[in-house]
N, C-alpha and C positions, 0 to 999 in steps of 0.2 A: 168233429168229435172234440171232448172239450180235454184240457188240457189238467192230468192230476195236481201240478204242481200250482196252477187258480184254484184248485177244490177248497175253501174253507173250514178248517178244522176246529172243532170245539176243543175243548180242557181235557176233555171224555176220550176222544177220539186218536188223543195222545198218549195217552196213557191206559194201556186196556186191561190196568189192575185195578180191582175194584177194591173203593177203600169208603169210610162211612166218614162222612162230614162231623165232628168232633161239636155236642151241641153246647150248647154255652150256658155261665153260671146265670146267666139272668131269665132262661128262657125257663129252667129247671125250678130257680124259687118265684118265678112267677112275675118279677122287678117291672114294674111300670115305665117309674121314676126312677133316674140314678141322680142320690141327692148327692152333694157335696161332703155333708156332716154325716153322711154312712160310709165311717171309716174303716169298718171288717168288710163292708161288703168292694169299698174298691181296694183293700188290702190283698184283697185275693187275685185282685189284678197287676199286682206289683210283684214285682222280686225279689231274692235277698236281699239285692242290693238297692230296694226301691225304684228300678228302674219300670216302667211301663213293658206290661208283658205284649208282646206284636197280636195282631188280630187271629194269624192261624194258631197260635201257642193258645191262645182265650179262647176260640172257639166263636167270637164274638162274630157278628156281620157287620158291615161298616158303618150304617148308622149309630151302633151298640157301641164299636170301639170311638168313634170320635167324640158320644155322650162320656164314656169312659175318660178317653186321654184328659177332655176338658175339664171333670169334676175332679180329678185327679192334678191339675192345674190349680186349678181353685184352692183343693184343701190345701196345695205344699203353701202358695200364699197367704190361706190362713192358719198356718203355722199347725195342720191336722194332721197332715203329713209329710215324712221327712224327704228332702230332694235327693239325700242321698245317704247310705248306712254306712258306717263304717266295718268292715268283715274282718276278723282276724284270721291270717293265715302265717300258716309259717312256710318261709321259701328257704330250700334248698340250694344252694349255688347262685346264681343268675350272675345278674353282673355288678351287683350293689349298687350304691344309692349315684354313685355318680356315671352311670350308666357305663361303666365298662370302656371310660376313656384312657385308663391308665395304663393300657395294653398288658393285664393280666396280674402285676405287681402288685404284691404285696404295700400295707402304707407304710410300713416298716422299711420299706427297702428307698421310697421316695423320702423319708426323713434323712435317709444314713446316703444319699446320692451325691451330697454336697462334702463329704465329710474326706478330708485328705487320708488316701491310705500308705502314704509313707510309715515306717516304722521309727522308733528313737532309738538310740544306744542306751545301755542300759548305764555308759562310762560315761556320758556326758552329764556334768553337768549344769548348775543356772548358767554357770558364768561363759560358758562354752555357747559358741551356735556350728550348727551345720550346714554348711554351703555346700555340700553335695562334693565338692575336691578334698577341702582337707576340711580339718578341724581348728577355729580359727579363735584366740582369746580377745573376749571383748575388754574393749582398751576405756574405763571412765573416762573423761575427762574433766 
């Protein structure tokens, strides 16, 4: 008798939710050809960020998506389209630009770290210094 855990199992056979294969933009307008200088048509295959959108996200099958990635190649080298967008966002907290090496501190606080916090006498003065014992008058010579 043969053993379940040798049984080979399909994609199907793992999953016993039925879901419908997602069909793809080329199959829909018809696309022969994916030319290089059809810049709306691989636009649609890119992302905000102009990155290559994956084959399940496209719908695409893999012959589709590698015609895809390639002509998509192409245009960024012929300058059709861009390798990468720039997004604006605004972030909240994080750890700012120097990655959060400054263990939490303020840059105000690493300016003023070097800065002696002794106080002065408000009686002393040019001609006086403070050696921390007494107060001692400096002598010209």
């Amino acid at each position: 008798m043969a053993s379940k855990k040798n049984k080979a199992r399909s994609a199907r056979d793992l999953n016993p939710r039925k879901f419908k294969k997602k069909t793809s933009v080329l199959v829909i307008d018809k696309v022969e050809y994916i030319d290089y200088k059809d810049v709306d048509l691989l636009q649609r295959f890119m992302s905000d960020r102009a990155k290559i959108k994956n084959r399940r996200v496209a719908g695409n099958t893999l012959q589709q998506q590698r015609e895809v990635a390639n002509a998509v190649k192409v245009a960024r080298e012929m300058a059709l389209l861009p390798y990468a967008k720039r997004v604006a966002s605004t972030r909240t907290g994080g750890r700012g630009r120097d990655g959060g090496r400054d263990g939490g501190r303020d840059r105000d606080t690493n300016l003023n770290e070097n800065v002696d916090d002794t106080t002065l006498d408000v009686g002393v003065t040019d001609e006086a210094v403070d050696t921390g014992d007494a107060l001692v008058e400096n002598e010209e010579v």
